[in-house]
C-alpha positions in Angstrom: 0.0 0.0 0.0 1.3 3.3 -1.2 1.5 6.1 2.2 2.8 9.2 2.1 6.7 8.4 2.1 6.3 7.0 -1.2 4.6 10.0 -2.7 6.3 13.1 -4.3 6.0 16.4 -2.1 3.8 17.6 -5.4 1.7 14.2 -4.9 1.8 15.0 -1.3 0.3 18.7 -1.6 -2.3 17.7 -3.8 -3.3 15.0 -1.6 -3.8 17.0 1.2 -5.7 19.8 -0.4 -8.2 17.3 -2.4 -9.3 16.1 1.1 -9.8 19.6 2.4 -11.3 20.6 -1.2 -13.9 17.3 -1.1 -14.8 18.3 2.2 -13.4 15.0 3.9 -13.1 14.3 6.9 -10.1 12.0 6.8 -7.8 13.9 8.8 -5.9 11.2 9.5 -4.7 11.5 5.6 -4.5 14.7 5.6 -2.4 15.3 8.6 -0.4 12.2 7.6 1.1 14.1 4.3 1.4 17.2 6.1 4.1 15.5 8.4 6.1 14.4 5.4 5.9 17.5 4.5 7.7 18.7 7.4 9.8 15.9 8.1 11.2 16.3 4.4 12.0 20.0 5.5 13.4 21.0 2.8 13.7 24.9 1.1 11.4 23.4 -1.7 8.6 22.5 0.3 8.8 25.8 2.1 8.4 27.8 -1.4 5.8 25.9 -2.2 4.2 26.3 1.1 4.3 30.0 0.6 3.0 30.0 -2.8 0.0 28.4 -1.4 -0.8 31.5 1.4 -1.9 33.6 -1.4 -3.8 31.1 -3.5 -7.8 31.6 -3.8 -8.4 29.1 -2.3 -9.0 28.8 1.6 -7.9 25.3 1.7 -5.2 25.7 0.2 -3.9 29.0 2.2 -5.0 26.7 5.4 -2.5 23.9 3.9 0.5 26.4 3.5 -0.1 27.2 6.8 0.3 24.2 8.7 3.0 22.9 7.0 4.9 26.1 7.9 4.1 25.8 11.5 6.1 22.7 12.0 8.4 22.7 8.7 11.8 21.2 9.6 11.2 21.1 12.9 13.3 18.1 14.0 16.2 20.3 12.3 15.7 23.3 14.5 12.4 24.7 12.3 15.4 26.4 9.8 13.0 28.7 8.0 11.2 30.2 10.4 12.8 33.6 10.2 10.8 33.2 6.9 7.6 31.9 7.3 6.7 33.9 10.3 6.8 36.9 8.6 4.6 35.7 5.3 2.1 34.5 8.2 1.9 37.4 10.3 0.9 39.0 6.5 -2.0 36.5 5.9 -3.5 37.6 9.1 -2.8 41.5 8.6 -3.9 41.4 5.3 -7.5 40.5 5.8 -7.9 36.9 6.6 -11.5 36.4 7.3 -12.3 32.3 6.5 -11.8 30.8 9.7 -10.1 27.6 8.8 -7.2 29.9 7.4 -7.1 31.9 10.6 -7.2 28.5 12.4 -4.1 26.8 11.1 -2.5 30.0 10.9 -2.3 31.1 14.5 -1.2 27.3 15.7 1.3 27.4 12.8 2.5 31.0 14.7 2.2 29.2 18.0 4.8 26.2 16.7 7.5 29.2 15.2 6.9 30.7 19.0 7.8 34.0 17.8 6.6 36.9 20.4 6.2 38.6 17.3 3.4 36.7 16.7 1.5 37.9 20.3 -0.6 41.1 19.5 -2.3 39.1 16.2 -2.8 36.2 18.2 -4.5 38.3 21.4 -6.5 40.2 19.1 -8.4 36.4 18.1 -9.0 35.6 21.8 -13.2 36.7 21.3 -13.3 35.1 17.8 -16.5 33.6 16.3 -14.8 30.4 16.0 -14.1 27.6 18.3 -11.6 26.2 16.7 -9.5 29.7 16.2 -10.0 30.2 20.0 -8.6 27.1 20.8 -5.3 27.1 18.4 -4.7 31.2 20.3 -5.4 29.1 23.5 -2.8 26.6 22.1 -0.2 29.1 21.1 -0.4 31.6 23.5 2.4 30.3 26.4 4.4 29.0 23.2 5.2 32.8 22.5 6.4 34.4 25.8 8.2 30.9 26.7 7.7 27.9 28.9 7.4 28.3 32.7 7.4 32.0 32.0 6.2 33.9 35.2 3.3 36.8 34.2 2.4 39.7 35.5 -1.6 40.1 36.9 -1.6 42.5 34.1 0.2 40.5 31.4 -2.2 40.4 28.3 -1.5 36.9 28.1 -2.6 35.8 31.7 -5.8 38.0 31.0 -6.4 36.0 27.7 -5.8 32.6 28.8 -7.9 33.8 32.4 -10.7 34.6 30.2 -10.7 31.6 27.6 -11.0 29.1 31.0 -14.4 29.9 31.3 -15.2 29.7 26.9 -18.5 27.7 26.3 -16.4 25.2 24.5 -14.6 22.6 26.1 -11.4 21.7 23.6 -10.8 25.6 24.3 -11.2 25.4 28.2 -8.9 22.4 28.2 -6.3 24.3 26.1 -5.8 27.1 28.4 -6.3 25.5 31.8 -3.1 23.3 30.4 -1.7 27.0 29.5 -2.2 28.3 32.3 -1.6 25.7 34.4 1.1 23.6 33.4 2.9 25.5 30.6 3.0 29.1 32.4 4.7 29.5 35.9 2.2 32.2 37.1 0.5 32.1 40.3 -1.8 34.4 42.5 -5.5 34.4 43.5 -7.0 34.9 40.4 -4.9 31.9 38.3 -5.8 30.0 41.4 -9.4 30.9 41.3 -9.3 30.1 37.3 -8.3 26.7 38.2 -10.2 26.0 41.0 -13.1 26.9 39.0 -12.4 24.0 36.2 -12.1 21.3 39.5 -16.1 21.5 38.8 -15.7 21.4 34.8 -18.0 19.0 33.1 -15.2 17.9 30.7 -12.8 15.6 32.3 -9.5 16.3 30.5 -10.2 20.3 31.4 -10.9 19.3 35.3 -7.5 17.0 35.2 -5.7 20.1 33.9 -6.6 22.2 36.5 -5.9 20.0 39.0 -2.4 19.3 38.3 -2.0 22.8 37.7 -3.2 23.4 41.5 -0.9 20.4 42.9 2.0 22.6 40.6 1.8 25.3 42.7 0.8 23.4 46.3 -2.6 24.0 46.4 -3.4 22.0 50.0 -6.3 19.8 50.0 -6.3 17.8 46.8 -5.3 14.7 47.6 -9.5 13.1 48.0 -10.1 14.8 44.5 -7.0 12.8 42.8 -8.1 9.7 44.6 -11.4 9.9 43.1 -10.2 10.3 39.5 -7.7 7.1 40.2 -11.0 5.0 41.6 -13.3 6.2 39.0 -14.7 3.9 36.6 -12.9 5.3 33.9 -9.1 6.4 34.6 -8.1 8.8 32.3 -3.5 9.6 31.6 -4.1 12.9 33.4 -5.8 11.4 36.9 -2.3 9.3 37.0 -0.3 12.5 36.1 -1.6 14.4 38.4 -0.8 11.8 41.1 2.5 11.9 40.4 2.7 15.6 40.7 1.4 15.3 44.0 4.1 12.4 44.9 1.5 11.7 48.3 1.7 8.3 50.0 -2.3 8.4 50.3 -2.5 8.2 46.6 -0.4 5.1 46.6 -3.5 2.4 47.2 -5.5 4.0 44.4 -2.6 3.5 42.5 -1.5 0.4 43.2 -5.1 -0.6 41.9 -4.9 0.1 38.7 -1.6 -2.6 38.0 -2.5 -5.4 35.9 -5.3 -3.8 33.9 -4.8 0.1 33.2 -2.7 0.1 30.5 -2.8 3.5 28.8 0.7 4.2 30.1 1.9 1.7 31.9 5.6 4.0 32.9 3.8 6.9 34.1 1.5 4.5 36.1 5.4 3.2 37.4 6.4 6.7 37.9 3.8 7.7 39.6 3.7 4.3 42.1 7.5 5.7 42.7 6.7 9.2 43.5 4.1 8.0 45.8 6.1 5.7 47.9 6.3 6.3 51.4 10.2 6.6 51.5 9.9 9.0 48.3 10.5 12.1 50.1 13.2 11.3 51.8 
């Protein structure tokens, strides 16, 4: 069976866009020649890329974009002094079709350029959900991991607000922003996450709570238990766990051996930081 390593980077490109342009929803195909793309890396691919942010075509422009975003990236993303600028450009120059605007601010978030930030914050209130979410995405990405924000910073304020958006793959982005990617702490980014403990989406409550155990929130040790007995145990409720590194947690753990299996060496790690003798 041909796949995408056996195809030309022209075969590839065309590919990809006939799936956006027939309205498909095989995204595993489509994202699977985008990552050739990128993994090719080459100064070919990134023309071509280019040429593509100014076809007619909104699929097409959304193609260019993402294979920017990530474009060499295994090789230190060597054309990003490029691309960023051609993509700050879409966005300035009118972009209005939302699946552009979508795969161009997660592309920006990938370059991490800070030059990237004012475009990005002015999309935090966008129509679309999916826009939201890739600004959510991208935001820490551009003023650095385990950066430390002012109250004020524009970027705490955006990813405070998009906690509370009515759509759940948003929330969950910027709870994980805001609390495992960004270093900030104070009442109101303990509120924020506080607040998601009660979230009706499960990945966005997990977030928040690692985010509080992060920063030594006291009193969290009966919520983690509760996502490690739960019916369904989901990566983050074992995450979180070991962030906590608590003896208490260590029966809860020690029930999921033999049977939970979606990571079986953070479920180790976690057994380890939990130990009694772990601390000392």
């Amino acid at each position: 069976m041909t796949g995408p390593a056996d195809l030309s980077d022209d075969e590839l490109v065309a590919h990809a866009l006939a799936v956006h342009l027939l309205a498909g929803d095989d995204r595993e195909v489509y994202d699977g020649c985008v990552a050739e793309l990128q993994h090719r890396g080459t100064a070919g691919i990134r023309d071509r890329a280019t040429d593509l942010l100014g076809d007619a075509r909104p699929q097409a422009r959304a193609l260019g974009a993402d294979v920017l975003g990530r474009l060499g990236e295994a090789d230190g993303s060597p054309f990003a002094s490029t691309s960023v600028p051609r993509l700050l450009a879409l966005l300035g120059g009118g972009e209005a079709d939302p699946l552009v605007i979508d795969s161009t601010a997660a592309a920006l978030g990938f370059l991490g350029d800070e030059a990237a930030l004012e475009p990005l914050l002015a999309l935090v209130d966008h129509p679309s959900f999916r826009v939201r979410g890739s600004v959510a995405r991208a935001l820490p990405s551009l003023v650095g991991e385990g950066a430390v924000l002012d109250a004020r910073d524009p970027v705490l304020r955006a990813l405070l607000e998009l906690t509370t958006d009515p759509d759940a793959e948003v929330r969950n982005w910027a709870t994980f922003g805001l609390g495992s990617r960004l270093a900030a702490d104070g009442p109101e980014v303990r509120a924020a996450l506080q607040a998601r403990l009660l979230d009706g989406d499960d990945d966005t409550h997990a977030e928040a709570l690692i985010g509080l155990v992060r920063r030594d929130v006291p009193g969290l040790v009966s919520a983690i238990q509760a996502d490690l007995e739960a019916e369904a145990v989901g990566r983050l409720a074992v995450e979180a766990a070991r962030e906590a590194a608590d003896p208490a947690l260590r029966p809860a753990l020690e029930g999921l051996v033999g049977w939970w299996d979606v990571d079986v060496d953070l479920l180790e790690a976690a057994l380890v930081a939990c130990a009694p003798d772990a601390r000392t």
